[in-house]
N, C-alpha and C positions, 0 to 999 in steps of 0.2 A: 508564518505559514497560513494562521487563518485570515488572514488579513490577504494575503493572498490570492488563496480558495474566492475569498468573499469577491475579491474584483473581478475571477475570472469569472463566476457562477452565477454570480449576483444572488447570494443565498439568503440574505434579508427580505428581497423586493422579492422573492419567490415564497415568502414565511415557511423557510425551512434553517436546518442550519447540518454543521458538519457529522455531529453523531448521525443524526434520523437518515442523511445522504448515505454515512457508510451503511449503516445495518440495511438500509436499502438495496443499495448494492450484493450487499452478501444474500440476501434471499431473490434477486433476480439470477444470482450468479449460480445456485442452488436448484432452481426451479426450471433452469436453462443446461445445467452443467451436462447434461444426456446427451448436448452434441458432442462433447470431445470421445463420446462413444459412437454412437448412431450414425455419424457423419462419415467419418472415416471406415467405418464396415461397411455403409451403402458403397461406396464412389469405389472402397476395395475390389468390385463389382466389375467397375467398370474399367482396371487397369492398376489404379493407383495403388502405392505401395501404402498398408495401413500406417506404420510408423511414422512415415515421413507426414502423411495426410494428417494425422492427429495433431502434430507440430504444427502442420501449416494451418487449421481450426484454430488452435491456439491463438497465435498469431494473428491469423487475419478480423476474431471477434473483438481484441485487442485494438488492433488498427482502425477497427469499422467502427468500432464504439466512441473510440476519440473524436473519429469523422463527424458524428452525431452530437459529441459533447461539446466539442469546440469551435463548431459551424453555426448548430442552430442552437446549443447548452439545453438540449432534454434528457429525460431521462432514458431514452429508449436505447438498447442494446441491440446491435447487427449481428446476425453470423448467418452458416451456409441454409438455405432452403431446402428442408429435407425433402419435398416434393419434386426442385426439382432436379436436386441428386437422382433418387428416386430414377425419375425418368429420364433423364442422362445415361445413368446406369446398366438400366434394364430394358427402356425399351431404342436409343439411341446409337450405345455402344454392343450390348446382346445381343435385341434380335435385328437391329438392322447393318449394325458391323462397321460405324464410324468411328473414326479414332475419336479418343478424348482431348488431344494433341489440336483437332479442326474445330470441336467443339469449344476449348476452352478460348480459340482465337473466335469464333465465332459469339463467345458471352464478351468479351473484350472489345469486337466493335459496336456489339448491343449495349456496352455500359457506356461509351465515347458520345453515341447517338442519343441517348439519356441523358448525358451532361448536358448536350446543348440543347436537346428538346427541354431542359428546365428551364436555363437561364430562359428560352422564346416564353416560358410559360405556356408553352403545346402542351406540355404532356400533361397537366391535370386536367386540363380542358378536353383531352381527349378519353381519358380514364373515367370520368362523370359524365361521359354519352353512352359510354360500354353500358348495356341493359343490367340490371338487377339482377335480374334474372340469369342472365348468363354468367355473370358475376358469382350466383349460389350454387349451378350446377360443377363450375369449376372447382369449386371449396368444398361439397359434397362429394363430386365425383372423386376427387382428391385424397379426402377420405376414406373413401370404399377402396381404393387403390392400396392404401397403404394399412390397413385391417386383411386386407388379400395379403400385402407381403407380410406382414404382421403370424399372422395365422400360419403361412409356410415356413418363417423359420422358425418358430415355434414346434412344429413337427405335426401341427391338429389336422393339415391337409396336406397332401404332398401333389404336385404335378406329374401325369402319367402320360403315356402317350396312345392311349388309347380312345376307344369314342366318347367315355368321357375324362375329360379334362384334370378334371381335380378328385380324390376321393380323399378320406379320413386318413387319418396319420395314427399311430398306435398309442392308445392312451392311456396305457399301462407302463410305458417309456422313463426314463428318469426326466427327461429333457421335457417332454409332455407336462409328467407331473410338476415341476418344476419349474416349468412357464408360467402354467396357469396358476400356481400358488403365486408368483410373482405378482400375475396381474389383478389377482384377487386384491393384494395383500395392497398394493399403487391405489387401487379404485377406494379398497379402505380408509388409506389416508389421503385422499384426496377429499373423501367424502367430511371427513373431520378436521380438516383443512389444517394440514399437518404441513411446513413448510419443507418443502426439499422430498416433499414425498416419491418423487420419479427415482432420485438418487438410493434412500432409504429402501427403496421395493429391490432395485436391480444390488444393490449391496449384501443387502439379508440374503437375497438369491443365491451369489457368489457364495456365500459362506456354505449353505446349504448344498450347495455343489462341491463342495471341496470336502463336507462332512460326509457325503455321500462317493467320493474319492472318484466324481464325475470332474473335476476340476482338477488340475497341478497348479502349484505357487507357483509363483517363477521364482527365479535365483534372487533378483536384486526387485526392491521396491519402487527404488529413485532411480531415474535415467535420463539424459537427454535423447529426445526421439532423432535418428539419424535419416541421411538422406536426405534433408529439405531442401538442398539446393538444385538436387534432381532433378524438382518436380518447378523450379523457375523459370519464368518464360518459356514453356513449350509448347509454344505454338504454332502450328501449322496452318501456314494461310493458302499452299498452294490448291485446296481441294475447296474454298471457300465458292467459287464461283461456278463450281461446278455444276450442269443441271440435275443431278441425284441431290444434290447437298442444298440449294436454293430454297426449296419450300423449309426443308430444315430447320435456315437459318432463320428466313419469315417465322416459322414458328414459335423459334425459340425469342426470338424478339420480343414477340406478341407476350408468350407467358411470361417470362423475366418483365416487361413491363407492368402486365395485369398482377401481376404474384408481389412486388414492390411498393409500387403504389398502391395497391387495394389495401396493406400489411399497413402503410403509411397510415391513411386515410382514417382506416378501421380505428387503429392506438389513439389517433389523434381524437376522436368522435371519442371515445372512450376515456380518456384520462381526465379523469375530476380535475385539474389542476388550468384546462385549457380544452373547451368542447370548440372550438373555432377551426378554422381551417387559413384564419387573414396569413399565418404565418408557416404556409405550410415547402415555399420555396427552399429555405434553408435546411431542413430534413431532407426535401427530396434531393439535393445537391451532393448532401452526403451519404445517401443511401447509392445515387449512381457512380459516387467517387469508391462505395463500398464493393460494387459489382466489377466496375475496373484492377481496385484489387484484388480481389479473388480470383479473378482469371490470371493475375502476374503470376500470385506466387502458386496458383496451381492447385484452385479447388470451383468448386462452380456456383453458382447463384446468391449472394449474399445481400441481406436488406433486412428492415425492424422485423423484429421478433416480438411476435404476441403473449410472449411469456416474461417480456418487461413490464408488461401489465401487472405484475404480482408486488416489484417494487416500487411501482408508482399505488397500488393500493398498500404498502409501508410507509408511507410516506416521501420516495423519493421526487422531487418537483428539479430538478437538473442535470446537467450533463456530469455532474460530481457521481452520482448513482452509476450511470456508463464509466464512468473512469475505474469507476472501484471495481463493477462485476468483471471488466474486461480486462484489467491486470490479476483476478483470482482465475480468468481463464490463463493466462501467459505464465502463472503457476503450476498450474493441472496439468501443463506436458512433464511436468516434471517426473508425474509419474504414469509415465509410459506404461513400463515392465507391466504392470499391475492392471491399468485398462486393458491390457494385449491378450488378458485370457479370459475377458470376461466372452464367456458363450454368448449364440444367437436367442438363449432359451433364456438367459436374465435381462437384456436389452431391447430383445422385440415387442415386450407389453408393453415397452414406453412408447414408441411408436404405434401401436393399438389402440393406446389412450388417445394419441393424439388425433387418431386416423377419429376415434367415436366425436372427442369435441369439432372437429370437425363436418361430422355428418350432420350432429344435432344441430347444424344451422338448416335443415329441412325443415324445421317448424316456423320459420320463415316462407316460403314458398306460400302459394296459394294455389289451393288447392279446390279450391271453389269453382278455378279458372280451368278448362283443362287447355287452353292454348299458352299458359303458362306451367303447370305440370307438367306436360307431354314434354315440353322439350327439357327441363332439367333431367326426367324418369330417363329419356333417349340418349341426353351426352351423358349422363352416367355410367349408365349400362353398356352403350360405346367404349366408354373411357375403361373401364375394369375389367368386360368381356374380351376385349380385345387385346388387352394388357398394353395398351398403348394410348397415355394420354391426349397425345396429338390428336391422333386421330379423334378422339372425343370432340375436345375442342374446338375443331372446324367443323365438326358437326351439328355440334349446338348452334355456331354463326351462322351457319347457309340454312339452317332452316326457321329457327327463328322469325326472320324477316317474314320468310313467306307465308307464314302460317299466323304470324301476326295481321299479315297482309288480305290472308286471302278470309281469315275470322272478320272483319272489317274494325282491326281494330289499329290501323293507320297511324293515327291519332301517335300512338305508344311508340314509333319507328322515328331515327333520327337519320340522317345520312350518313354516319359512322357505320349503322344496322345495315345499311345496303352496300358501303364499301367491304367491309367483314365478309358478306355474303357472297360477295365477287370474290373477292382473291383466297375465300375457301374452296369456290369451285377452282378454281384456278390450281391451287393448291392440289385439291384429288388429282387432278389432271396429269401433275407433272411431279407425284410422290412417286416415290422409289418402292413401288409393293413387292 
């Protein structure tokens, strides 16, 4: 067997070897394992049945991981984009009323067109002309989006319908009180660099929920999650072409490319092990074979996860690392029963946390500048006020240009910057408000 490992992995020429791979693994598996939570309660949202959804998490971080191990042999672990769950969720299928059914055929020829914009070598070339800058208000903006939904199901805001929008949630609540000790307790060990701390915060939570007899067990612990084959190819393509559905589809393209590749790029700049990018083909091949399957088996947007960063700072330097974290995920459905009561009040600080490291890439920005400021402050506040990320994001592109443009600073605009600019006007034009 290790002789094995050794040929596939090549774990010598990486100076690592099998133990430092597993234990790597298990603390990416640890540090990540809040999606077979998070995931399946977002997309719950938007239609999908939790059970079955949890299974197919399982499963497809499984699948995507291998994609990455045995393509390009790193260490980076795939699974779904809570962002852009997220907004699938809430602003795609809620407030605008498309099925998840158009949308999942719609990530499925986004991830077809990603395959072969790798092999051309387009698509990096195209993702390294995208601005910086628009690059940080996306990940920021992103952030504040998901600290908003964060914050409501926790209970500390609620949505009203009056003139104004949001007001304070009761904080005297159990669910309150208990959020926020969660996310106290997360930031805690996060800050002591405590491994698997996400896990540990929403765990202690559950129990305190159930001593507090705000929680029921469930009957069995172990279960197979049912339903997955439900949720198999179901795809609907006859509303793909339709002019309500068009800008949609441009959109979702746009972010599933930016949110993939930037996730790639990022890990890659990051991992002590290889700051290069000579070899960054092979990842992206399997991060777009990762988004084709995610649409089959019936969840949305899937690519590297920045929380494999934990086991490549263990020492994992291979795809042996993705093998191990992504068969402890194809374990974790095992126990269904048991994730299926965990409250919105013990899993939403993990999301919070995420939504803050997220933000704190504002101290990036420049701020010196204000034709670089104004427009990340603009697609932000766009992107959260409106409760519709879309719409942020083509906001940030049509102005950008012009305001680069018209400051005289030319110079900084590429011709990506002015086609962006067009087909966002374009885009307003022929959204479905």
């Amino acid at each position: 067997m290790q002789n094995i490992l050794e040929r596939i992995f090549k774990l010598k020429e990486n100076n690592t070897n099998i133990k430092t791979e597993i234990l790597s693994g298990i603390t990416t598996f640890f540090t990540m394992s809040y999606l077979l939570i998070l995931s399946p309660k977002i997309l719950e949202n938007a239609g999908l049945n939790f059970y079955s959804t949890l299974g197919i998490t399982g499963i497809v971080v499984f699948i995507a991981s291998c994609y990455m191990a045995f393509i390009a042999n790193k260490p980076y672990n795939q699974g779904p984009f809570l962002g852009d769950s997220a907004f699938i969720a809430y602003t795609l299928v809620i407030s605008m009323g498309f099925s998840i059914n158009t949308i999942l055929a719609a990530i499925l020829i986004s991830g077809i067109i990603m395959f072969f914009m790798t092999l051309s070598n387009l698509r990096i070339k195209i993702v390294n002309l995208i601005p910086e800058t628009l690059k940080l208000a996306y990940c920021i903006g992103l952030g504040l989006f998901f600290i908003y939904i964060s914050l409501k199901d926790i209970g500390i805001v609620k949505f009203t319908s009056g003139l104004i929008p949001v007001e304070a949630g009761n904080f005297t609540s159990i669910p309150v009180i208990l959020g926020i000790f969660c996310f106290i307790l997360l930031i805690t060990l996060v800050k002591k660099n405590i491994k698997g701390a996400v896990i540990i915060s929403i765990f202690s939570t559950v129990v305190l929920g159930i001593l507090f007899k705000d929680i029921s067990l469930p009957e069995k612990f172990l279960s197979l999650p049912y339903g997955i084959s439900n949720s198999f190819c179901i795809f609907d393509f006859s509303n793909i072409l339709k002019k309500e559905f068009i800008p949609i589809f441009f959109l979702l393209f746009i972010l599933i490319n930016i949110g993939t590749s930037g996730a790639l790029v990022s890990i890659l700049y990051s991992d002590s092990g290889n700051n290069s990018l000579k070899d960054i083909k092979r990842p992206m091949l399997a991060d777009s074979l990762a988004v084709i399957t995610a649409s089959v088996f019936g969840t949305t947007t899937t690519g590297v996860l920045l929380d494999s960063k934990t086991g490549i700072e263990s020492g994992g330097r291979t795809g042996l690392t993705a093998v191990v974290a992504g068969l402890l995920f194809l374990l974790g459905i095992l126990f269904t029963p048991f994730i299926s009561i965990i409250p919105a009040y013990a899993y939403a600080p993990a999301l919070l946390y995420v939504g803050i490291l997220m933000v704190s890439l504002i101290s990036k920005v420049d701020f010196h500048n204000i034709s670089e400021y104004s427009v990340v402050l603009i697609t932000i506040s766009v992107m959260v006020l409106t409760y519709n990320i879309g719409i942020g994001i083509m906001t940030g592109f049509f102005i950008y240009p012009i305001i680069k443009f018209l400051s005289g600073e030319k110079e900084q605009l590429n011709l990506i910057s002015w086609i962006m600019a067009v087909l966002s006007l374009i885009f307003f034009f022929i959204y479905p408000y």
